[in-house]
Every structure is written in C-alpha cells, then in structure tokens.
PASEBA-1860 file (N, C-alpha, C; in nm, 3 decimals):
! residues 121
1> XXXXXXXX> 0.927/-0.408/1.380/0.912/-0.469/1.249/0.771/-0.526/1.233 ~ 0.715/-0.604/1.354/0.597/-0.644/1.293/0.546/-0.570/1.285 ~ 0.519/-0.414/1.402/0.396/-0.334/1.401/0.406/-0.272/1.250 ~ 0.524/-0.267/1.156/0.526/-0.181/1.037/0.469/-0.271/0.976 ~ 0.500/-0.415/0.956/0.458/-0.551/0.881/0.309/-0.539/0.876 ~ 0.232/-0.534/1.027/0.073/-0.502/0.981/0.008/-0.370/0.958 ~ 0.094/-0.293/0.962/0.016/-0.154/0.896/0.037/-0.175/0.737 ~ 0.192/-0.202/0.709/0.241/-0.167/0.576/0.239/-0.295/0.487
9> XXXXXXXX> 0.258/-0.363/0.531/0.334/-0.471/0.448/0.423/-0.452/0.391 ~ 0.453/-0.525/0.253/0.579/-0.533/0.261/0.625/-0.416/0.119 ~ 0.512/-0.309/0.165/0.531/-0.207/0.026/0.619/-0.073/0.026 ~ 0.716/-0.093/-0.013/0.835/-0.055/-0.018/0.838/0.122/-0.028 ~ 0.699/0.183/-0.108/0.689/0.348/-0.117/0.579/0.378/0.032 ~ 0.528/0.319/0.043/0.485/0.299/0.206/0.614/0.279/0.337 ~ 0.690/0.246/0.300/0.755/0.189/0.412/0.909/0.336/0.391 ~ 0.926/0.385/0.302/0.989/0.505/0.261/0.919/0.623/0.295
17> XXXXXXXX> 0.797/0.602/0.269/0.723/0.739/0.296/0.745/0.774/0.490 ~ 0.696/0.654/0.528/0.703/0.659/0.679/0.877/0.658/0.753 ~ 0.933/0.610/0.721/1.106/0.676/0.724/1.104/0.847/0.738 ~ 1.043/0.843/0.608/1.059/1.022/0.598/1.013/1.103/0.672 ~ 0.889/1.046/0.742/0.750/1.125/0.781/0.769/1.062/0.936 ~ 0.792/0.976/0.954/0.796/0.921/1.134/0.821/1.020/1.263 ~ 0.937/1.085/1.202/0.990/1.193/1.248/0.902/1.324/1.286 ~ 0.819/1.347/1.247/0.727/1.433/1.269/0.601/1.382/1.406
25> XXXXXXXX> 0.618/1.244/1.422/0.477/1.207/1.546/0.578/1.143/1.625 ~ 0.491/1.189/1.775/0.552/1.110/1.871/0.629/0.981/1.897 ~ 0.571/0.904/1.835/0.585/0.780/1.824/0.531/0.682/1.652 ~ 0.613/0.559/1.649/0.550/0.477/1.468/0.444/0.448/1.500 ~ 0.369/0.428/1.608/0.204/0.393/1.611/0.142/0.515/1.597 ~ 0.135/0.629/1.610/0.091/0.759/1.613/0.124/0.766/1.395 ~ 0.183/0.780/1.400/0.189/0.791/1.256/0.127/0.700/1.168 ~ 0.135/0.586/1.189/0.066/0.465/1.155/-0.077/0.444/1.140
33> XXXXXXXX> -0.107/0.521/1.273/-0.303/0.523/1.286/-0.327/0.644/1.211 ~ -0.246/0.737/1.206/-0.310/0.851/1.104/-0.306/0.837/0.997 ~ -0.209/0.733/0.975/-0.233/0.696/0.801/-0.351/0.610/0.747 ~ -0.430/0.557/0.860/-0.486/0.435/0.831/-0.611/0.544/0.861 ~ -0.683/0.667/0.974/-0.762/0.715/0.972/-0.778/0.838/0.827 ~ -0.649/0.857/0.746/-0.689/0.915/0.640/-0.713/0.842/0.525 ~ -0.692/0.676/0.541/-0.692/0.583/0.410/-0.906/0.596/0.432 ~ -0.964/0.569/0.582/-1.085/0.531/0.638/-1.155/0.638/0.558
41> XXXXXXXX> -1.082/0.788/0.630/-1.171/0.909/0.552/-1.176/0.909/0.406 ~ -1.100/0.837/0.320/-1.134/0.879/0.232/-1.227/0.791/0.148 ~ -1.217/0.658/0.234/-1.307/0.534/0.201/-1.462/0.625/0.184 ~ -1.449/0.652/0.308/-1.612/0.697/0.371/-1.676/0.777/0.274 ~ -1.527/0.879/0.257/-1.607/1.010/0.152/-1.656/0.957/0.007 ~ -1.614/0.855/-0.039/-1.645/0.769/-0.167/-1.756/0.741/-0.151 ~ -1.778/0.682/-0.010/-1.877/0.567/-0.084/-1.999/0.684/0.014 ~ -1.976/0.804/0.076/-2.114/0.888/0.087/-2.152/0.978/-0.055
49> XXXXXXXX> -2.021/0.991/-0.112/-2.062/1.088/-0.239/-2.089/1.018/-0.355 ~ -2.091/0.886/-0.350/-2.077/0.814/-0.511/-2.158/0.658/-0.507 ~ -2.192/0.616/-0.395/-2.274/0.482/-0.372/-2.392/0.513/-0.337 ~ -2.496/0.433/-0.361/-2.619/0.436/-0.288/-2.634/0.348/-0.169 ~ -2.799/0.305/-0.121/-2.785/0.206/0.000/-2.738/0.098/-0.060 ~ -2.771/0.027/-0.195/-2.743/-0.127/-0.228/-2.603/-0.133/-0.220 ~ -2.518/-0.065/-0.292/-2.420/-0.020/-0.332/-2.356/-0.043/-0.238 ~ -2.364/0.017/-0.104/-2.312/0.045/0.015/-2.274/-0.071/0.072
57> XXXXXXXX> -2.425/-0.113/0.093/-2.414/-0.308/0.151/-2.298/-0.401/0.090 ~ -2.343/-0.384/-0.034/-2.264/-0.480/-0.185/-2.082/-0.431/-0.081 ~ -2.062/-0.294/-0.082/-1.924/-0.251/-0.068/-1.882/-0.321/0.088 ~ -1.949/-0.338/0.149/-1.922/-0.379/0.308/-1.887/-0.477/0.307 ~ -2.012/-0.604/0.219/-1.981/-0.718/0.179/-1.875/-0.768/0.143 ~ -1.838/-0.676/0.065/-1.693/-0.721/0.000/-1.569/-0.732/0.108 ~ -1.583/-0.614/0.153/-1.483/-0.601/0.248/-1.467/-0.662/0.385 ~ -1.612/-0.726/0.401/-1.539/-0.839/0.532/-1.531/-0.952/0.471
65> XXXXXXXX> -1.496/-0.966/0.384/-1.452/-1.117/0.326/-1.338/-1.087/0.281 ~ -1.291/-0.999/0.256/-1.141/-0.935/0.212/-1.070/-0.919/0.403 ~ -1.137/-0.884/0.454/-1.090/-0.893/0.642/-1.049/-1.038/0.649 ~ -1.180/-1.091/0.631/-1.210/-1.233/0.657/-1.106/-1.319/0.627 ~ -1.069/-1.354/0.468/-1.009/-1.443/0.382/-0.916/-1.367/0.306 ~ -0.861/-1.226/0.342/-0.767/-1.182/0.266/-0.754/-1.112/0.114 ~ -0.893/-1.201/0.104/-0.928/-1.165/-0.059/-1.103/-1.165/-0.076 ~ -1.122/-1.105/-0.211/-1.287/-1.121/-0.227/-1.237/-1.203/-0.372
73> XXXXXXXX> -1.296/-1.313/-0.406/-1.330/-1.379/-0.547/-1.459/-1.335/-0.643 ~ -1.401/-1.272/-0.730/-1.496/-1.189/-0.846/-1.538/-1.329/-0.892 ~ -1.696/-1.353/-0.922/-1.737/-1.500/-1.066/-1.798/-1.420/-1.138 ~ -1.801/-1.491/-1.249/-1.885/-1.439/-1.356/-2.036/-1.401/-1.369 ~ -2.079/-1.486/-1.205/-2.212/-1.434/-1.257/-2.255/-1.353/-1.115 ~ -2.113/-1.289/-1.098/-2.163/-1.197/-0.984/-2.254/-1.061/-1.036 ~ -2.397/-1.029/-0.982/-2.450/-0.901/-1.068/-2.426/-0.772/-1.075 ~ -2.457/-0.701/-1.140/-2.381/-0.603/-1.134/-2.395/-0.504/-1.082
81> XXXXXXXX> -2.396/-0.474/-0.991/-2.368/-0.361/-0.897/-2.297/-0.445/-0.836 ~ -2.240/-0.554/-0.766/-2.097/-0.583/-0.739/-2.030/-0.561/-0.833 ~ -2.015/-0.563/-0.957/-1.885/-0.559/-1.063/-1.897/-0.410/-1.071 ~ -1.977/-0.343/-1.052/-1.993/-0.205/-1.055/-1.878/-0.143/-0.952 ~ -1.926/-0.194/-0.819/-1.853/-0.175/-0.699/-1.705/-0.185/-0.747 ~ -1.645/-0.303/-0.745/-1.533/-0.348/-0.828/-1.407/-0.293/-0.885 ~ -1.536/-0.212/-0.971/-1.455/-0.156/-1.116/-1.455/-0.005/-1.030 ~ -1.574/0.040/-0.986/-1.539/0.200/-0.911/-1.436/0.154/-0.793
89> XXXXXXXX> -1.444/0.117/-0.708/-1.343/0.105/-0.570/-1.205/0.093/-0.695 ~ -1.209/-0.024/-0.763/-1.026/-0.050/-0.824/-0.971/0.089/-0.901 ~ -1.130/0.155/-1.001/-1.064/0.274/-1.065/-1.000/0.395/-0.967 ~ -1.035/0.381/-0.853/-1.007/0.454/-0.721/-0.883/0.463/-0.623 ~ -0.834/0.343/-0.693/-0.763/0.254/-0.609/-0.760/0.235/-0.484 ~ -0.844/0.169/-0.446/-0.908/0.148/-0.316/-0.893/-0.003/-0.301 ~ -0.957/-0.050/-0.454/-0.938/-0.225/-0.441/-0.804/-0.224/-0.566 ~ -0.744/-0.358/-0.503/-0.665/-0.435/-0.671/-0.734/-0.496/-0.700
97> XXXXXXXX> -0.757/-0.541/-0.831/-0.819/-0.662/-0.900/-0.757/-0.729/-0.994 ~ -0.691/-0.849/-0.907/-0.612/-0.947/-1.040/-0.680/-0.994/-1.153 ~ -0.703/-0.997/-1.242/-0.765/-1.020/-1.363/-0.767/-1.155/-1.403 ~ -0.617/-1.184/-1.388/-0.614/-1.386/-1.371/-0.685/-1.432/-1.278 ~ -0.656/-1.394/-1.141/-0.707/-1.519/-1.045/-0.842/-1.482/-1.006 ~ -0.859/-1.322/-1.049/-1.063/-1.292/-1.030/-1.005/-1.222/-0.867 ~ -0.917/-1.184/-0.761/-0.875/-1.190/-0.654/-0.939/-1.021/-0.667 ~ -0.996/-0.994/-0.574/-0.980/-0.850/-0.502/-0.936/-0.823/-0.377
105> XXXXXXXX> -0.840/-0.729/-0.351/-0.758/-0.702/-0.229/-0.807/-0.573/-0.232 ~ -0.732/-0.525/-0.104/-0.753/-0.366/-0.055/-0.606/-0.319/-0.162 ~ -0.578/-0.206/-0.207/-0.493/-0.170/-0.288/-0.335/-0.222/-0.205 ~ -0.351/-0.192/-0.061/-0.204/-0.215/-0.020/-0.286/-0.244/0.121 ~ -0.153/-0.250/0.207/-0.215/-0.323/0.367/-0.271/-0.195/0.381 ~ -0.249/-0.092/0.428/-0.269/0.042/0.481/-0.457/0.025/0.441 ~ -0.525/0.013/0.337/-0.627/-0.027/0.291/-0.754/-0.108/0.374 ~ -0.668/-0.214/0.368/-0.723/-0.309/0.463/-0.728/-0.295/0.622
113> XXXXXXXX> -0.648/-0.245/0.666/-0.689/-0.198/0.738/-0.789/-0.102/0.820 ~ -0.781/0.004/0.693/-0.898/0.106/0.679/-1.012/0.023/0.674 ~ -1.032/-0.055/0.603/-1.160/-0.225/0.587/-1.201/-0.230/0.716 ~ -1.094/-0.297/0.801/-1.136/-0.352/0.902/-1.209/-0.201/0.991 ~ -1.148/-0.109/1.004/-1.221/-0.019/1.085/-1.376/0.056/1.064 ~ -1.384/0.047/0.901/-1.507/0.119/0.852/-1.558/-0.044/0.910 ~ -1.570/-0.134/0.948/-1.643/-0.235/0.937/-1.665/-0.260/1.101 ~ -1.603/-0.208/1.202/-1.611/-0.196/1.332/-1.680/-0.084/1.353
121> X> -1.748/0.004/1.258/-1.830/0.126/1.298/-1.926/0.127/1.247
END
C-alpha cells in the first residue's frame, strides 16, 4: 500500500490502470518505475523540443520547489517566461494549476516523481 501510495497517490484511474497492467511485470515496483521512466521521457522530450536554455532553468526551478514544498506558488508579478512555463507544462498536463490558491503541482503523483528524477540527472 504505501509503495502504490508514493508512486500513485490516491488517483483512482492510476491505481485501476496498474490492477490491469501489474500482471504483465515481474513484480509492482517493476511496473511502477516504468511508469514513472515514461512520465520522465516524456518530460524531457517537451522541454528538448519546445523550451529554450532560460526556459529550461525557469522549468527546473519550478520543479524543485514542487519536490521541495509539494507545490510551486504562481504571484502576480512572476515574469513571464515563468507564466509561460506554467501555462505550456499545465496545457500539457504535466503541471495542475489551481487558479484560486495560485498552487502548481505535478498533474498527479506519477509526475512528481518524474520531477524528482529529471532533477537527480
């Protein structure tokens, strides 16, 4: 339960999908890391085909403070190529962005996790 708790959380078409699909890998950690090395690949392929260097930084930034504190806090006078970042990662769904509380998350745990690893390489 926990090892599903920190891959998945508590997202219910995630946690169905892997029911269905478990069955196919050796073991739930084997399935688990391949989900999280295809959430990474596809991070990577974004931000090599569609960011520049600032861009890039701005995107890293974000994401160890989303490691860090769970969340990134959008302000108003953040500039824009962060809100740029933002709005491309969320249209992607890569990030959520609560609109009330300004909160950016990774779309689901599976996400964040992918975070933490592009950020260990």
């Amino acid at each position: 339960i926990e090892l599903i708790w920190d891959y998945l959380g508590g997202c219910i078409p995630l946690i169905q999908r892997m029911v269905r699909k478990k069955n196919y890998f050796a073991n739930l950690k084997e399935y688990l890391e391949k989900e999280v090395k295809l959430i990474e690949s596809e991070i990577i392929d974004l931000i090599r085909r569609y960011l520049n260097k600032e861009e890039k930084q701005k995107f890293k930034q974000v994401i160890k403070i989303i490691v860090d504190n769970g969340f990134f806090e959008a302000k108003e006078d953040d500039d824009k190529v962060l809100i740029k970042i933002i709005d491309f990662m969320a249209e992607k769904e890569i990030f959520f962005y609560d609109p009330l509380s300004r909160e950016v998350t990774g779309n689901n745990r599976l996400y964040e996790k992918g975070f933490e690893r592009i950020l260990r390489n």
